[in-house]
N, C-alpha and C positions, 0 to 999 in steps of 0.2 A: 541501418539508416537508409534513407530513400537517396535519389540523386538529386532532392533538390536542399538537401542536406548542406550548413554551410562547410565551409574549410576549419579542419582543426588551428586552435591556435597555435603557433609556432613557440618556436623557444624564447625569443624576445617579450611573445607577449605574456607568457609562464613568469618568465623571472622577473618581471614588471610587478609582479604581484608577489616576490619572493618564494616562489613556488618549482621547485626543482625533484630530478630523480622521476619524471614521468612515464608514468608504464598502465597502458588501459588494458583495461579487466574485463570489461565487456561493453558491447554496443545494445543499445533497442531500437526501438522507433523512433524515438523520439529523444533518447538521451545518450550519453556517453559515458562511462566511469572508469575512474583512472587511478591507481594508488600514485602520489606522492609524498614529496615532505613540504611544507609548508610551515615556516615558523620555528625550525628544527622537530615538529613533529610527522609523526607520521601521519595521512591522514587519506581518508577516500575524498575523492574531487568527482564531481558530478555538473556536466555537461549539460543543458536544458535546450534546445532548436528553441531562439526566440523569437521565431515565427509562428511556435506553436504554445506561446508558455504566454499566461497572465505574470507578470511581474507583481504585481502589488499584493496579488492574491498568494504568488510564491513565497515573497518576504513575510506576509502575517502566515502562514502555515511555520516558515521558519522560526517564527518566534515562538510561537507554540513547540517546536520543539526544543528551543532553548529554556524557556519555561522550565519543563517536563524533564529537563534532563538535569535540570538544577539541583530537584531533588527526588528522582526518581533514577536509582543504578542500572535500572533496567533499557533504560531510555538510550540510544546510542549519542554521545554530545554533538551538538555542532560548534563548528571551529569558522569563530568570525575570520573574512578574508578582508585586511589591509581596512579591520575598523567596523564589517558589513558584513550581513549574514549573507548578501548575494549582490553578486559583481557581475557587468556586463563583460564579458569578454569575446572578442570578436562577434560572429555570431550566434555567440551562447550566451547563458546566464548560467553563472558557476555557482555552487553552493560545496562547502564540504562539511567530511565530519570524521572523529576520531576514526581511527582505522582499527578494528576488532579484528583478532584471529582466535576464528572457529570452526565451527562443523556447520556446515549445511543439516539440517532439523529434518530428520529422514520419519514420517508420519506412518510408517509400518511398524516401525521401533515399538515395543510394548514401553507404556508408559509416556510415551512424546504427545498423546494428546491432553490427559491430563497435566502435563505440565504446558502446555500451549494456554487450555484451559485458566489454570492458576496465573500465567502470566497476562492475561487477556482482562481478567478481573482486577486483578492489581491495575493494569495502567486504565482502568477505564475508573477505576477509582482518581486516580487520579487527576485524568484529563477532568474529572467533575468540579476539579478545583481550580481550572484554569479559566480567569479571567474571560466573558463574554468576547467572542471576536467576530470581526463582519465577515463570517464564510457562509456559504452555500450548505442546505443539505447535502450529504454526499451524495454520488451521481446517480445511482442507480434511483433515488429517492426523489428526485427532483420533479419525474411529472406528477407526485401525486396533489390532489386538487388542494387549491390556498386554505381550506376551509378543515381539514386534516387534523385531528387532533394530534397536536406537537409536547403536550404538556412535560410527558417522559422525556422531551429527549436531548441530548446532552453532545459533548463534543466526542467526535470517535476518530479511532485510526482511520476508518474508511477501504482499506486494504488489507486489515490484518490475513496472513494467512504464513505455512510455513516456508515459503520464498522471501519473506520481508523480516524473517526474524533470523539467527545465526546461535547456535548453541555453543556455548563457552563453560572455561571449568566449573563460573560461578552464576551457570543457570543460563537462560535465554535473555536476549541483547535486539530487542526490536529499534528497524530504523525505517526509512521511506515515508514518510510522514507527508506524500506529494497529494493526497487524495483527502485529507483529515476533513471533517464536516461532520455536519451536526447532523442526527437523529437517536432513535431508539436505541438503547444496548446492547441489545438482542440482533441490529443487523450485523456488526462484524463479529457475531457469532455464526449468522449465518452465513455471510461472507464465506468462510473459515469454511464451513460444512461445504458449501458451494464450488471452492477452490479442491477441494477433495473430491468431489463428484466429477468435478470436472477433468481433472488430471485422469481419475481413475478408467472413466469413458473416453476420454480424447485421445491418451496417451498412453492407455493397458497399465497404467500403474494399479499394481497387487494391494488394495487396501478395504479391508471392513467398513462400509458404510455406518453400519449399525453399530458395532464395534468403537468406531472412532468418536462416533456422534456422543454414545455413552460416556466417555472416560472426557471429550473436551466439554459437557456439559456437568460431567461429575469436580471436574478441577475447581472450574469455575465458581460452583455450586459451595463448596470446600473453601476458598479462598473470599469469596463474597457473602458467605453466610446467606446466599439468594437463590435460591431456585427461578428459571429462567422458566415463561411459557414455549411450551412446542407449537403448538399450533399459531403462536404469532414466529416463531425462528421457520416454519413451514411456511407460512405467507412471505416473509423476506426472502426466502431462497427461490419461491416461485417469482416474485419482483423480480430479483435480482437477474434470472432467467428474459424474462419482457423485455427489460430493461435492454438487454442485449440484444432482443429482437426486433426494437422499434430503433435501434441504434444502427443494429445492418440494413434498415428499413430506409433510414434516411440517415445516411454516411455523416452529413452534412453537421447533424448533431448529437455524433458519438463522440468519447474520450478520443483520443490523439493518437493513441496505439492504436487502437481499431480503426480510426481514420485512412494509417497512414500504412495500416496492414497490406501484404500482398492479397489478391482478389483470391488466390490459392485460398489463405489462411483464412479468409472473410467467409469460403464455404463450406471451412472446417466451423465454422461458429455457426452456423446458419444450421448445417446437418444436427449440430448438439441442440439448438434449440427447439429443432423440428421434434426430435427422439425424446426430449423431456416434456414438449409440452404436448405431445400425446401421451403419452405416459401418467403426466401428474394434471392436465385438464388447466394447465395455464393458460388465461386469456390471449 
């Protein structure tokens, strides 16, 4: 969290909202996450800086995962707070959600992409069902020109990758549902490949490019009875890339994480953009 981050809420204003047992799990940039109980359940509580957060835009993504989770097991529930999917509190905006215990989704694991894969198809099946909402393309998507052919495209996680989902006895349990918007299918597939390129370069994680590509586009393939095009999941990935480069280009209108990034971590992003786009001849 930065320093102009506001004050945690206190204990009075926790149990205002019947919310007790608080223990944080981790910090970002921009948010905070806390296991309590809430309601007598157990649940994750999630922090938002709402200085840095669309409220209106937070609640309709919330609904969408309340939707999705109604009848989709995959889906992780969200757990209305005192009647409301999202509560101001102090200087936050609180959301929570069932609290799931799992494994971290380790993508070296023989087999973890295809099932990434099969999970990714299933809920994009699904989200095709949910009700028109007034969201944005998702971000990386949003400079392409108004005149774009949109016809494919449909509601998506916007984020998927294996940081956002949690492996359990009975399969993968996707949440984070902060970034959901609309476009093609094929981007948070390439998302997916994206988040794997990227860790792999950034952070020397040991992973099969080609390898992973294979078995998350076989799952998929397998589960959606759909063969996906490469060479539009190669354009999205190349996007995706830009997209992060016209964003450290002008801070001013990047996502909040990269915003509010330390300038250290802002030239670790800049060095990865430089190296792929000579590499792959990204504009």
């Amino acid at each position: 969290m930065s320093a102009n981050s506001p004050p945690l809420p206190g204990p009075r204003e926790w149990a205002r909202f019947g919310i007790f047992d608080v223990v944080e799990l981790h910090a970002g940039r921009q948010s905070r996450v806390f296991r309590a109980e809430l309601d007598g359940v157990d649940v994750a509580i999630k922090l938002t800086d709402r200085q840095l957060a669309d409220r209106a835009m937070l609640e309709t993504r919330m609904a969408v995962v309340e939707s999705l989770a109604a009848d989709v097991t995959d889906v992780v529930a969200l757990h209305r707070i005192d009647g409301a999917p999202v509560q101001p509190i102090a200087g936050w905006l609180m959301t929570a959600a069932s609290f799931v215990t799992g494994e971290a989704v380790d993508v070296t694991r023989p087999g973890t992409a295809e099932l990434l894969g099969r999970t990714l198809a299933a809920l994009h099946a699904a989200m095709a069902l949910v009700s028109p909402r007034d969201l944005p393309p998702v971000a990386a998507l949003r400079a392409m020109p108004p005149d774009a052919d949109r016809s494919g495209w449909q509601l998506l996680h916007g984020d998927f990758n294996e940081q956002n989902v949690i492996a359990t006895s009975t399969g993968l349990r996707v949440f984070d549902f902060d970034d959901c918007g609309y476009g093609p299918i094929e981007y948070d597939v390439a998302n997916t490949l994206y988040m794997v390129m990227f860790d792999a370069e950034v952070h020397g994680h040991t992973v099969r490019d080609d390898a992973f590509r294979r078995g998350l586009l076989a799952g998929y393939r397998n589960e959606a009875d759909r063969q996906l095009d490469d060479d539009i999941i190669d354009a999205l990935i190349d996007a995706r890339v830009a997209a992060l480069g016209r964003w450290l280009d002008d801070l001013s209108t990047a996502p909040i994480g990269i915003r509010t990034s330390s300038s250290e971590w802002q030239d670790v992003l800049r060095t990865f953009v430089r190296a792929h786009t000579s590499s792959s001849g990204v504009a």
